[in-house]
N, C-alpha and C positions, 0 to 999 in steps of 0.2 A: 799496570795501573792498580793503585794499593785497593782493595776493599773498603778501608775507609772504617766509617762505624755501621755501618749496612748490620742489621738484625736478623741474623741469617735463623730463616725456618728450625723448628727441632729438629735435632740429628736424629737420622734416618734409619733404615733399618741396614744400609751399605754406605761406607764412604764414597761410592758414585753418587749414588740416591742425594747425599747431602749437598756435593757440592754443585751436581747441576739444578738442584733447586735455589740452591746460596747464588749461581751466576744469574740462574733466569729473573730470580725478584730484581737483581741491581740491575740487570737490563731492561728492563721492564720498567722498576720505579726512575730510571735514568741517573743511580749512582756511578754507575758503570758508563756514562754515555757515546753516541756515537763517535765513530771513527779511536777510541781506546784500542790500545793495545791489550791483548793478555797472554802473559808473558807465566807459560805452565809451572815453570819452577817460584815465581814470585805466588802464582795463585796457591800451588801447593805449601808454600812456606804460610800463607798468612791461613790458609784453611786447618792445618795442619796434617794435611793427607801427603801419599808419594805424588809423583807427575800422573802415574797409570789414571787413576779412576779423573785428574783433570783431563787428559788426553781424553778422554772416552766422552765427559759432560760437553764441553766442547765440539766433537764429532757429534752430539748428536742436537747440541742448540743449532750448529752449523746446517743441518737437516731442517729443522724447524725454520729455518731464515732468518735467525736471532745473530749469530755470529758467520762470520766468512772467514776461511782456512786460507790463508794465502801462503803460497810454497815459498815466498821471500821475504816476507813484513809477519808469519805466524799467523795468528788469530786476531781477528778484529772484531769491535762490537760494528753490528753490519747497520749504516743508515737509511732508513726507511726512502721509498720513492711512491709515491702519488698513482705513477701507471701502475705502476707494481700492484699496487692493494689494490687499483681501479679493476684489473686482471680478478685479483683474487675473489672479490667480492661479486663480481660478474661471472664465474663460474659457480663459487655457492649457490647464487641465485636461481641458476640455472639447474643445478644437479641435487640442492636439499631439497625440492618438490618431490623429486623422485623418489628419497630416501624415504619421506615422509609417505608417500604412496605406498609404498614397499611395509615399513612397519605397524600405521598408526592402528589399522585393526589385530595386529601379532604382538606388541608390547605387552610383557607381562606386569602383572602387578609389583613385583618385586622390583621391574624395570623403574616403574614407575614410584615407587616408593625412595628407591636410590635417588634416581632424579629431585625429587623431592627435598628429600637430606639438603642435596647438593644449594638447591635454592634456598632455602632453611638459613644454609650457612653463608652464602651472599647475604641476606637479608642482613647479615650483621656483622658483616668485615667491614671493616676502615683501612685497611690494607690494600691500596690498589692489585698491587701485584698478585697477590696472592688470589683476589676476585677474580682476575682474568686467569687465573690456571683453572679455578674452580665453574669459572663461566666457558671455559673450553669443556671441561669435563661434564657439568652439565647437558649440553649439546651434542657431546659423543654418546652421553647415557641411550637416549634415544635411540641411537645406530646398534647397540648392542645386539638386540635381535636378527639384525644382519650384519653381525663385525665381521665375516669370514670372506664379504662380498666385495669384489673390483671397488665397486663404489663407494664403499664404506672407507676402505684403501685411502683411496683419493680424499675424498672429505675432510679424513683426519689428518693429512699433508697440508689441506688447505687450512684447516684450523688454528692449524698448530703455527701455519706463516700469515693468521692473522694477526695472533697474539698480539706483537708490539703494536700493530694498529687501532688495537681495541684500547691497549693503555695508551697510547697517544688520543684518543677519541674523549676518554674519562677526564684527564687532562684539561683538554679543550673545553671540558663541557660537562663538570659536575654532576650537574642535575641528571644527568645520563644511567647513573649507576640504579638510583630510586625509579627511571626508566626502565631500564632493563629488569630490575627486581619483578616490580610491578607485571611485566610481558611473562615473565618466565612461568609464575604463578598462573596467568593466564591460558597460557599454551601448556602447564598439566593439566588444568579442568576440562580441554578442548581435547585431548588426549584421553583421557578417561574418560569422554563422551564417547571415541573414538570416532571423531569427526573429520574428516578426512580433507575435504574442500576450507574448512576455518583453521584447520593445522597450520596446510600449507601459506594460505594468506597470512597468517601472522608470523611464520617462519620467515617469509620473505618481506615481510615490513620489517622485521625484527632489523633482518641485516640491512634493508636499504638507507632504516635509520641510522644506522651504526656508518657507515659509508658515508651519509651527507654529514654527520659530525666530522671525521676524517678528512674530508674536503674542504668544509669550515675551518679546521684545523691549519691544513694546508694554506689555506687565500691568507688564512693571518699570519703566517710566517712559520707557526710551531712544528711544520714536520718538514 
């Protein structure tokens, strides 16, 4: 499946770095869309890299739940399913309290300053794709203080197979991004309150909203 005219992020600091950011935005923005094939030496010819560093980007969207490795058909862009995310977003729910219990009195200011940046820079992409890499990273800022931890582990597995959810949600439902902008800002000041009980409440509205868009999504046909 050609790339296309896809406006692939600045080239990175490694030719893996480049191209598995170049795959994620076209799976994401759905220039790439589901059920494609991608086929390593056509990806490599139009990237300009070897197959190596596509083998590797691949392996690890295929990790994230963005592509599936099939040992007969290669690499596929992977299509989203309804329980699937229903899953995912039902153990967030369940497990970012925890995280949130765990840090919100131990974040440091530097955490919080990062996080910051991070929302800063949502505030002013126009770039779906790119918003959901940086609204994944936002949300791991937070775990930082316990990244070494089982659950931190986990969280970040789960975030990372939310991704295409969250760009299918934006999709659906525009207004959603000035939503989420709006929360994230709010959940630093509640953070640097160090508020523990209004964290977690708005950690878990955060995603339940994010989840009823998705389903919205879903009943009208779009995922």
């Amino acid at each position: 499946m050609p790339i296309g005219r896809l406006a692939a992020p600045a080239r990175t600091r490694t030719a893996y770095e480049h191209v598995r950011a170049t795959l994620r935005a076209a799976i994401l923005d759905r220039t790439l869309p589901a059920g494609a094939r991608l086929v390593q030496s056509d990806l490599a010819r139009q990237l300009g890299v070897s197959t190596t560093p596509v083998r590797e980007a691949l392996r690890d969207l295929a990790a994230e739940g963005l592509v599936l490795l099939d040992a007969h058909r290669g690499a596929i862009v992977r299509r989203l399913d309804i329980d699937e995310v229903r899953e995912i977003y039902e153990l967030r729910m369940t497990l970012e309290p925890l995280m949130v219990a765990r840090v919100v009195e131990r974040i440091s200011e530097e955490q919080l300053t990062r996080a910051e940046e991070l929302a800063g820079r949502m505030a002013t992409e126009n770039d779906m794709s790119i918003w959901v890499n940086l609204n994944r990273e936002f949300h791991a800022a937070f775990s930082e203080v316990d990244a070494k931890s089982r659950l931190s582990q986990i969280l970040a597995g789960l975030r990372d197979s939310a991704a295409g959810y969250v760009a299918v949600s934006l999709d659906a439902r525009p207004r959603q991004v000035a939503e989420a902008n709006e929360e994230h800002h709010e959940l630093l000041d509640i953070y640097r309150r160090r508020d523990r009980e209004a964290a977690i409440g708005l950690t878990v509205q955060h995603l339940r909203s994010t989840l009823a868009v998705i389903e919205e999504a879903h009943a009208n046909g779009l995922l």
